[in-house]
N, C-alpha and C positions, 0 to 999 in steps of 0.2 A: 446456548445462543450462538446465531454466526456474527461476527466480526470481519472486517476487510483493514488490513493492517496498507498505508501508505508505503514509498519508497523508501522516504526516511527514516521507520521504523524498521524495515525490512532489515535496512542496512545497518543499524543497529543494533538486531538482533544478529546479522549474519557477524558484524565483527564482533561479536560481542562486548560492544562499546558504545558509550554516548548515554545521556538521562534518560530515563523510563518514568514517568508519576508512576505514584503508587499505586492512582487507582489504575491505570492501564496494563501498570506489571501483573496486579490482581488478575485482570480479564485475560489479557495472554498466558499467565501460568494458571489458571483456572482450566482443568483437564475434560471437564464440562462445554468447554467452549469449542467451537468452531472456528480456525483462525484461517483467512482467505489471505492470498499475498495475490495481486494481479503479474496477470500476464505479459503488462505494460512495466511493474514495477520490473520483472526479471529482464525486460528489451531493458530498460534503463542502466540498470543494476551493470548489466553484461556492457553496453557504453560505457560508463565509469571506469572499470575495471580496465578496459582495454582501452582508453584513452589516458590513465594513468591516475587519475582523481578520487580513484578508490581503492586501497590495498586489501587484496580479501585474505581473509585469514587463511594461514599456508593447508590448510584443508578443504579451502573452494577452491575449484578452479571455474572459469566460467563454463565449460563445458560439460560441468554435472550439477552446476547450481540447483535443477530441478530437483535430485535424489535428493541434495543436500534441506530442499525446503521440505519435500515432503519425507525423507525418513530421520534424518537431525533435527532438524524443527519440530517436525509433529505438523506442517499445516498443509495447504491443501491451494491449489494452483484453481484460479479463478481464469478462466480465457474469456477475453474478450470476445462478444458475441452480437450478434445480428441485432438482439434489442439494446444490447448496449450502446452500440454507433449509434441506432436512431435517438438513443434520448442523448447523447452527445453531440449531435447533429442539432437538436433542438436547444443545448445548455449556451446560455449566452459565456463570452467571453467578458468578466468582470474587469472594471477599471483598476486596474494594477499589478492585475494578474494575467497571466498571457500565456501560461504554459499547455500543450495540447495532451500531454501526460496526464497532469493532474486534470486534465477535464475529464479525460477519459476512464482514467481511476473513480473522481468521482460523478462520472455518469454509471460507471459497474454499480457503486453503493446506493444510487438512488433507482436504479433500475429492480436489484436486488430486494432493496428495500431493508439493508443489514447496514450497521455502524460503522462508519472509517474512520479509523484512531489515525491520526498525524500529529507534528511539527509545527505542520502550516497555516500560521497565523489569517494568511487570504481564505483557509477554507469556510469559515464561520461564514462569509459570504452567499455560502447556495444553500444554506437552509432555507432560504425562501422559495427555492426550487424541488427543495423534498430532503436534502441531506440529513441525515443523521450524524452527526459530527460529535467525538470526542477527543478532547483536545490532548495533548501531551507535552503541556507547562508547567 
Protein backbone atom coordinates (compact mmCIF):
# COMPACT_ATOMS: atom_id res chain seq x y z
CA UNK A 1 0.00 0.00 0.00
CA UNK A 2 1.27 3.77 -0.66
CA UNK A 3 1.53 6.00 2.26
CA UNK A 4 2.40 9.87 2.18
CA UNK A 5 4.33 10.58 5.40
CA UNK A 6 3.83 14.60 6.58
CA UNK A 7 6.77 16.90 7.50
CA UNK A 8 6.80 16.09 10.88
CA UNK A 9 7.28 12.67 10.41
CA UNK A 10 9.76 13.16 7.90
CA UNK A 11 11.72 14.97 10.19
CA UNK A 12 11.46 12.38 12.67
CA UNK A 13 12.55 9.87 10.76
CA UNK A 14 15.49 11.94 9.20
CA UNK A 15 16.74 12.73 12.81
CA UNK A 16 16.00 9.87 14.05
CA UNK A 17 14.09 11.14 16.86
CA UNK A 18 10.79 12.07 18.25
CA UNK A 19 7.46 9.38 18.93
CA UNK A 20 6.31 7.07 16.34
CA UNK A 21 2.69 5.01 17.44
CA UNK A 22 3.15 1.76 16.92
CA UNK A 23 0.69 1.44 14.50
CA UNK A 24 2.54 3.96 12.12
CA UNK A 25 6.11 2.48 13.05
CA UNK A 26 4.29 -0.77 11.71
CA UNK A 27 3.24 0.84 8.21
CA UNK A 28 6.63 2.59 7.69
CA UNK A 29 8.77 -0.35 8.64
CA UNK A 30 6.32 -2.49 6.72
CA UNK A 31 8.83 -3.39 3.52
CA UNK A 32 5.50 -4.01 1.58
CA UNK A 33 4.54 -0.46 1.85
CA UNK A 34 5.19 2.49 -0.35
CA UNK A 35 6.27 5.37 1.71
CA UNK A 36 5.81 9.03 -0.11
CA UNK A 37 7.64 12.17 1.56
CA UNK A 38 6.37 15.36 -0.60
CA UNK A 39 8.22 17.62 -2.30
CA UNK A 40 6.80 20.36 -0.18
CA UNK A 41 7.88 18.44 2.91
CA UNK A 42 11.82 18.57 1.66
CA UNK A 43 11.12 22.82 0.57
CA UNK A 44 10.29 22.97 4.34
CA UNK A 45 12.55 20.49 5.74
CA UNK A 46 15.55 22.46 3.78
CA UNK A 47 13.88 26.03 5.50
CA UNK A 48 14.33 24.53 8.80
CA UNK A 49 17.64 23.56 8.57
CA UNK A 50 19.05 26.68 7.12
CA UNK A 51 17.05 28.96 9.27
CA UNK A 52 18.53 26.98 12.29
CA UNK A 53 15.30 25.31 13.74
CA UNK A 54 16.17 22.05 12.72
CA UNK A 55 19.67 20.27 13.30
CA UNK A 56 19.99 17.46 10.75
CA UNK A 57 21.85 14.57 11.67
CA UNK A 58 25.64 15.12 10.71
CA UNK A 59 24.90 12.79 7.74
CA UNK A 60 22.34 15.19 5.93
CA UNK A 61 23.22 18.04 4.65
CA UNK A 62 20.50 19.92 2.80
CA UNK A 63 21.94 19.44 -0.38
CA UNK A 64 21.61 15.60 -0.74
CA UNK A 65 18.45 15.31 1.40
CA UNK A 66 16.87 13.72 -1.81
CA UNK A 67 19.58 10.63 -1.97
CA UNK A 68 19.43 10.58 1.69
CA UNK A 69 15.29 10.05 1.35
CA UNK A 70 15.32 7.80 -1.34
CA UNK A 71 18.50 5.64 -0.76
CA UNK A 72 18.63 5.79 3.35
CA UNK A 73 15.03 5.96 3.84
CA UNK A 74 13.98 3.56 1.34
CA UNK A 75 11.03 6.20 0.29
CA UNK A 76 10.20 7.72 -2.62
CA UNK A 77 9.76 11.69 -3.45
CA UNK A 78 6.27 12.75 -4.35
CA UNK A 79 6.39 16.16 -6.56
CA UNK A 80 3.89 18.31 -6.35
CA UNK A 81 1.84 18.32 -9.63
CA UNK A 82 -0.63 20.11 -11.82
CA UNK A 83 -3.66 18.04 -10.12
CA UNK A 84 -2.31 18.68 -7.08
CA UNK A 85 -2.48 22.68 -6.98
CA UNK A 86 -5.88 22.39 -8.55
CA UNK A 87 -7.49 20.36 -5.76
CA UNK A 88 -5.35 22.68 -3.36
CA UNK A 89 -6.70 25.44 -5.14
CA UNK A 90 -10.23 24.10 -4.36
CA UNK A 91 -9.14 22.84 -0.30
CA UNK A 92 -10.81 25.53 1.83
CA UNK A 93 -8.47 27.01 4.48
CA UNK A 94 -9.80 25.66 7.92
CA UNK A 95 -10.47 27.76 10.98
CA UNK A 96 -7.33 27.44 12.88
CA UNK A 97 -5.28 26.26 10.49
CA UNK A 98 -3.60 28.50 8.08
CA UNK A 99 -0.63 26.71 6.86
CA UNK A 100 -0.10 26.54 2.85
CA UNK A 101 2.26 23.63 3.36
CA UNK A 102 0.16 21.44 4.85
CA UNK A 103 -2.70 22.16 2.48
CA UNK A 104 -0.68 21.36 -0.26
CA UNK A 105 0.62 18.15 1.37
CA UNK A 106 -2.64 17.40 2.15
CA UNK A 107 -4.28 18.22 -1.26
CA UNK A 108 -1.08 15.53 -2.73
CA UNK A 109 -2.97 12.81 -0.29
CA UNK A 110 -6.46 13.42 -1.31
CA UNK A 111 -5.69 13.96 -4.94
CA UNK A 112 -3.54 10.67 -4.85
CA UNK A 113 -5.99 9.10 -2.95
CA UNK A 114 -3.10 7.43 -0.45
CA UNK A 115 -3.08 7.89 3.59
CA UNK A 116 -1.07 10.72 5.26
CA UNK A 117 0.38 9.73 8.52
CA UNK A 118 1.16 13.16 10.63
CA UNK A 119 1.39 14.82 14.08
CA UNK A 120 -1.20 17.31 13.14
CA UNK A 121 -4.02 17.42 15.31
CA UNK A 122 -5.78 20.13 12.60
CA UNK A 123 -5.53 17.35 9.95
CA UNK A 124 -8.63 15.24 10.97
CA UNK A 125 -10.30 18.40 9.69
CA UNK A 126 -10.32 17.54 5.70
CA UNK A 127 -11.59 14.25 5.94
CA UNK A 128 -14.72 15.84 4.84
CA UNK A 129 -12.88 16.80 1.83
CA UNK A 130 -11.55 13.28 1.00
CA UNK A 131 -8.50 12.85 3.34
CA UNK A 132 -7.40 9.81 4.47
CA UNK A 133 -5.67 10.51 7.72
CA UNK A 134 -3.76 8.54 10.22
CA UNK A 135 -2.84 9.88 13.09
CA UNK A 136 0.42 9.78 15.08
CA UNK A 137 -0.59 10.05 18.85
Amino acid sequence: MRYLIDTNIFIRMANDSGFLSADVRTVIEDYENIIFVSSESIKEYIHLVQSGKVEPQKTIISTDIISFIEDTLGFNVKYAAKEHLLTFAKLPTIEGHNDPSDRLIIAQAITEKIPLISSDKQFPKYRRYGLNFIPNY
